[in-house]
C-alpha positions, 0 to 999 in steps of 0.5 A: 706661671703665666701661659705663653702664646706659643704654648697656647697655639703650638703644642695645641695645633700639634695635639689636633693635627695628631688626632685628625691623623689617628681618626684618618687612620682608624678611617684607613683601617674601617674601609680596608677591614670592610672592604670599601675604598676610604676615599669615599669618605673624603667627600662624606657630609653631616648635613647638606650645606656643611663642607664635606670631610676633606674641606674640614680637614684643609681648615683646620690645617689653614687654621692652625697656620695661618694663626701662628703665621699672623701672631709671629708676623710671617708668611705661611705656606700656601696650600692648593686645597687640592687633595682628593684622597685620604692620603693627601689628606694625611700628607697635608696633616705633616706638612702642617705638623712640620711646618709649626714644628719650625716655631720657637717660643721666642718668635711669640713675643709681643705676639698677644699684643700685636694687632691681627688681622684676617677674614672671617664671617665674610668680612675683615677683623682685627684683633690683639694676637691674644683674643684672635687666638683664644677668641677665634683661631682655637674655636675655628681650629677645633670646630674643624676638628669635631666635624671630622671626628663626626663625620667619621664616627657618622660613617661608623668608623670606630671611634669615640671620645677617647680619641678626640681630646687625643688618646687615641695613641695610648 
């Protein structure tokens, strides 16, 4: 059985948008049991010149957006990167969760071969749909991922390795 483009970025995406939004919720939980407000947190950092948690939050979602938009050749929804709390953070999530809940299998085909091109480094690329995705657009996407969840566990929330690989529901 060969692994499709769709089964390597849709279900993918999806497994991550959930996790960032159980690590939100436990973050949710921390500050109310602690009494202190969550959106605090929205602008937590792990290092000076690293972008703070609500930034890493707003890539993620664009990763996983504007991927499946270049390898299906469509048009992807446009955010304004404009959330503040942790509740529109968690909004955002959704909409990124709807949005490639609209993908289907067949709307992949041809995409490993289709050429891609997007920014990255500062600078313009292209590459087959296939390299873009395992190559740049996963790495990126988890890369975001990651930081949020130790950005997170940085500001003691209490979460650990469980919930990153996305058990964090069971």
């Amino acid at each position: 059985m060969t692994l499709s483009m769709y089964r390597a970025s849709i279900p993918v995406f999806l497994r991550g948008l959930d996790v960032l939004s159980v690590v939100l919720e436990r973050a949710a939980a921390y500050a109310a049991a602690r009494d202190f407000d969550v959106d605090i947190l929205v602008g937590a950092r792990l290092a000076p010149d690293m972008l703070p948690l609500g930034s890493q939050i707003q890539r993620a979602s664009d990763t996983a957006k504007f991927a499946v938009a270049r390898l299906t050749d469509l048009s992807p929804p446009r955010f304004a990167d404009a959330e503040v709390t942790l509740e529109e953070l968690r909004q955002r999530i959704d909409v990124t969760d709807n949005y490639l809940r609209t993908f289907r299998a067949e709307q992949f085909a041809g995409s490993g071969e289709r050429t891609v091109s997007y920014n990255a480094g500062g600078a313009s690329r292209q590459q087959c749909g296939q390299d873009y995705l395992l190559n740049f657009a996963l790495p990126n996407f988890y890369f975001h991922l990651v930081t949020t969840h130790n950005i997170l566990r940085h500001n003691g929330v209490p979460i650990g390795k469980r919930e990153y690989p996305g058990f964090g529901r069971e």
